[in-house]
C-alpha positions in Angstrom: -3.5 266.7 135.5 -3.6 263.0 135.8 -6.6 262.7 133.7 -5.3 264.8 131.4 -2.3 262.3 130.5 -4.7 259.6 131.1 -7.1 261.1 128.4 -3.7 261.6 126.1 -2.7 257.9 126.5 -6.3 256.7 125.2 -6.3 259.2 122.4 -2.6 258.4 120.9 -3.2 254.8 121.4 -7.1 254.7 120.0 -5.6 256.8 116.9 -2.8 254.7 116.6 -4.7 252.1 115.5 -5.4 251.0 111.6 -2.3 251.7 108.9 -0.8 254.7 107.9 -0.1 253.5 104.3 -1.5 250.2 102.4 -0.5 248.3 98.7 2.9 250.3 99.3 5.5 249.0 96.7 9.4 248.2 97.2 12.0 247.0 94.6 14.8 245.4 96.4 17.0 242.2 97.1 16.3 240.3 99.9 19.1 239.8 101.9 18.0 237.3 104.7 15.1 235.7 107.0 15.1 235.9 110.7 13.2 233.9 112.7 12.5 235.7 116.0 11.2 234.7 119.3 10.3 237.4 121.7 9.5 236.6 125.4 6.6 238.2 125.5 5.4 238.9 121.6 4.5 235.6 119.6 7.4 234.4 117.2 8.0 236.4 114.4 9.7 236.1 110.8 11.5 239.2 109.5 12.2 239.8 105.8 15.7 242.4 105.8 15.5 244.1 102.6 18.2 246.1 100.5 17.0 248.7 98.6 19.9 249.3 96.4 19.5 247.5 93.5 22.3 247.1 90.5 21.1 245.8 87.0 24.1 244.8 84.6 26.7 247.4 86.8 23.7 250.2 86.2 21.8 251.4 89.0 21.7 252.0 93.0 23.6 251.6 96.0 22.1 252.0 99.0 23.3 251.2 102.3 19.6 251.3 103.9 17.8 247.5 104.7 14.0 247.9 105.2 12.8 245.0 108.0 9.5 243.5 107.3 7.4 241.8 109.1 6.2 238.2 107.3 2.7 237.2 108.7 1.6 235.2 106.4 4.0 231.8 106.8 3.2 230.4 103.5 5.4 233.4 102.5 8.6 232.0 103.9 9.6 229.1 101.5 9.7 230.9 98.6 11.2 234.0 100.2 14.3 232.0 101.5 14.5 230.4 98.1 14.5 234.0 96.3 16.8 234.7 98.7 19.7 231.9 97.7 18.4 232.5 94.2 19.8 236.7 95.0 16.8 237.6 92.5 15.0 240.9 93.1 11.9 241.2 93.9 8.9 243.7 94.1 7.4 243.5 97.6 3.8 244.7 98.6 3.6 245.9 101.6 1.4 247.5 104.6 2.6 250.1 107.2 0.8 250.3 110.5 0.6 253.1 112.9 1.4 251.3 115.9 2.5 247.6 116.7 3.2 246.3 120.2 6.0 243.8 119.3 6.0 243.4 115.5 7.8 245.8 112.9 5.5 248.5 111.4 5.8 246.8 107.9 4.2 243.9 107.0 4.5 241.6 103.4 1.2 241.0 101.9 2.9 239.4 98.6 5.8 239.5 96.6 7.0 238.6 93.0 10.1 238.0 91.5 11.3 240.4 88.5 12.7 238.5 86.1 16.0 239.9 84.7 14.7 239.5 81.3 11.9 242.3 82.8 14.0 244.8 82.9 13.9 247.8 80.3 16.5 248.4 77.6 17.5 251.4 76.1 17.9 251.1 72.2 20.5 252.5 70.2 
């Protein structure tokens, strides 16, 4: 029996390797940076995300924040000016299976839409 959850341990944790998803795409504001520091992980950036986004009183509300890991810290500048600026942004991002200490999402890049960007209806 003990090899049995032994050989169900390797499995789960040999499959739970790679991403589940990759190049996803998310349209939000970016709320804030934290700068975390685990006692056992390394330190860690994490982008908190709102997905609700209003354009000229038109749009979303949505009570849900996304967390994402930042690995890359050349990321981190801009992001914290984008988010004094309160611009949106479109976010590219991975999803792993499995992470020890970081969140499952991770920024790979990021642009900021321009309000300008934004389709309008014509009369």
């Amino acid at each position: 029996m003990t090899n049995m959850i032994r050989l169900i341990g390797i499995l789960a944790f040999v499959f739970g390797c790679g991403y589940s998803h990759r190049d996803n795409e998310l349209i939000g504001q970016p709320k804030s940076i934290e700068s975390t520091t685990p006692l056992v992980c390394p330190d860690q950036n994490i982008l908190h995300l709102s997905l609700g986004v209003m354009r000229n009183g038109v749009g979303s509300m949505s009570t849900q924040d996304v967390e994402i890991n930042i690995p890359d810290p050349s990321l981190v500048a801009p992001l914290k000016r984008v988010v004094e600026s309160g611009k949106i942004i479109n976010a590219r991002t991975n999803e792993a299976r499995f992470r020890w200490c970081n969140e499952m999402k991770e920024l790979v890049s990021f642009e900021v839409v321009e309000s300008d960007a934004v389709p309008k209806t014509q009369p």
